[in-house]
N, C-alpha and C positions, 0 to 999 in steps of 0.2 A: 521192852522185853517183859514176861510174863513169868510168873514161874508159878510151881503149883506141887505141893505135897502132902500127904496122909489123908488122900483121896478126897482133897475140897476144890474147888474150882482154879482155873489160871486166877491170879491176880499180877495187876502190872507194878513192874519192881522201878523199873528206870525207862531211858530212852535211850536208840542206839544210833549214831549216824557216822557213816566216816567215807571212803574217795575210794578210785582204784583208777589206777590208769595203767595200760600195757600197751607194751609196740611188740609187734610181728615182723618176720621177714623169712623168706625160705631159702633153707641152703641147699649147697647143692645137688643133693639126693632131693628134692622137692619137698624136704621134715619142714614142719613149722615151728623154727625158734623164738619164744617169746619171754620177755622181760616183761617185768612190772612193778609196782608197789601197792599196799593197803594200807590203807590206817583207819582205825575203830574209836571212838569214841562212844563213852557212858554219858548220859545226861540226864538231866532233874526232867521230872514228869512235867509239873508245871509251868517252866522258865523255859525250858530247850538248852537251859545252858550244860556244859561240861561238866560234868561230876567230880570236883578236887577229892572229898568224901562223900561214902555213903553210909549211912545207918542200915546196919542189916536186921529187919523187924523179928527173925528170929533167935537171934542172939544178943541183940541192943548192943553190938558191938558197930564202934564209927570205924567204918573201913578205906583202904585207899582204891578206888577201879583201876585199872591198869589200861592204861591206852597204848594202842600197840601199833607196830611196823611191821608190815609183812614185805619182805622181798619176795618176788613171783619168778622163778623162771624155768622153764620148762622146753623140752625139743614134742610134739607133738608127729608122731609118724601115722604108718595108714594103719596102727592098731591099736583097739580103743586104752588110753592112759588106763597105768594103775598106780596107785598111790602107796606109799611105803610108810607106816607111822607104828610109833612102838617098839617092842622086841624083835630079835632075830625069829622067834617062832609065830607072829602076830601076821595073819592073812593079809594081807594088799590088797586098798580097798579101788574096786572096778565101776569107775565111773558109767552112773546110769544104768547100773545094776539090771531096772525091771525092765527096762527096754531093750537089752541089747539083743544082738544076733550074733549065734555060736555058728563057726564054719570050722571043720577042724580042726577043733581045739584053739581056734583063735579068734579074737573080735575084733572086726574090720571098726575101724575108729566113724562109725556112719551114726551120726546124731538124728533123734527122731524131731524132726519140723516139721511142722504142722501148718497148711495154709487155707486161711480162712479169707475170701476175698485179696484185699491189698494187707494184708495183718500176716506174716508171716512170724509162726511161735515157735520156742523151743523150750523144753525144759531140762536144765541139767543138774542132777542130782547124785549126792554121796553120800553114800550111807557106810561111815566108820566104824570100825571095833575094834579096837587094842586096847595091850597093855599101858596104865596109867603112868605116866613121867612126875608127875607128882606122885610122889610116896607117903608113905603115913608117917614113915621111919624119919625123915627129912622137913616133911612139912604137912602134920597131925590138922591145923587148922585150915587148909587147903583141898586135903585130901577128900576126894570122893569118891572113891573106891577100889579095886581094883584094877577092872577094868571099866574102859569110859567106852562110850557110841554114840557119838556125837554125829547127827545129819545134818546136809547143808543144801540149800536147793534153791535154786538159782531160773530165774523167770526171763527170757526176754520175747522183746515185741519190736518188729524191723517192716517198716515197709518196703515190700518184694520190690515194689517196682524201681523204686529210689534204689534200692539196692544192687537191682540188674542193670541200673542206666551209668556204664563207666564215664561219663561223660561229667556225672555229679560227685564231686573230691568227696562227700558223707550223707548219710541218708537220717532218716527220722530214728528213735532210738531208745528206747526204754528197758530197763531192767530192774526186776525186784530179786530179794533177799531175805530168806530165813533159815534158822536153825533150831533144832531142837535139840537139848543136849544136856549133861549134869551139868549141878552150877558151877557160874567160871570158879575159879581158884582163888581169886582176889576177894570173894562175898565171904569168905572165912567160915563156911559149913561144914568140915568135918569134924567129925564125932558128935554131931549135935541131932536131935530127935529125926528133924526132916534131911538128915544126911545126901538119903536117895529119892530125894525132888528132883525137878527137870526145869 
């Protein structure tokens, strides 16, 4: 991971790696409900290993990374997800935003895939804006602002054909991962010069 503030280049801070695994299954309206889990992991640039601490190079202070659990689960209908994060007055953020398609005031849940040969893509992306759950009031060393906009965008690559052959229990399977976003909470940056770094 990279960060970059008072207009100098990205530099890289750490490394990130961690898991996801989800099961599906449709009920009986044909929703797709699905379960899962994350987990994230900080790691040293040059080792690969897991971050116990980090030194943050703009405050010389040894921090702890926060390695985290995500529980995933979700009912997925034929309209496109929207995500609830933040305040009761904080917009709901609308998966895949620059792609979608409006039909009456609603978005049919139809993902833009793209088929290049046997390389079948998709990109799925969110771009968030709410109000910040870290407070200043609560937690001054954490704090990055008030409101945070963290995006996240999400790459895969599936071969069609493996895909379309029911005959194969899984097919070939790639996916990447990035985000752009203020820094996490645990690098200890607020109130400090590059506060509003990414």
């Amino acid at each position: 991971m990279f960060g970059r503030a008072g207009g100098k280049r990205h530099e890289p801070l750490f490394g990130y790696t961690g898991s996801g695994v989800m099961r599906a299954k449709h009920d009986d309206d044909s929703n797709l409900l699905i379960r899962g889990k994350e987990t994230g992991f900080f790691t040293d640039l040059a080792s690969g290993e897991i971050l116990e601490e980090w030194l943050n190079p703009d405050t010389g202070e040894l921090v702890k990374p926060f390695i985290f659990l995500n529980e995933v689960g979700a009912k997925l209908t034929p309209e496109m997800p929207r995500y609830f994060f933040g305040g009761a007055s904080d917009e709901p953020t609308l998966m895949n935003k620059g792609t979608h398609i409006e039909d009456n005031g609603k978005v049919p849940f139809i993902l833009p895939f793209e088929s290049y040969g046997d390389d079948l893509l998709l990109g799925w992306d969110y771009a968030h804006g709410y109000t910040n759950p870290v407070t200043k009031d609560k937690w001054p060393k954490a704090h990055a602002g008030a409101l945070i906009s963290p995006s996240e965008h999400v790459t895969f690559r599936i071969s069609k054909s493996e895909m379309e052959d029911r005959s194969l229990p899984a097919c070939r399977f790639v996916a990447g991962f990035s985000k752009v976003s203020e820094w996490w909470p645990w690098m200890k940056t607020g109130g400090i010069k590059y506060q509003d770094g990414v």
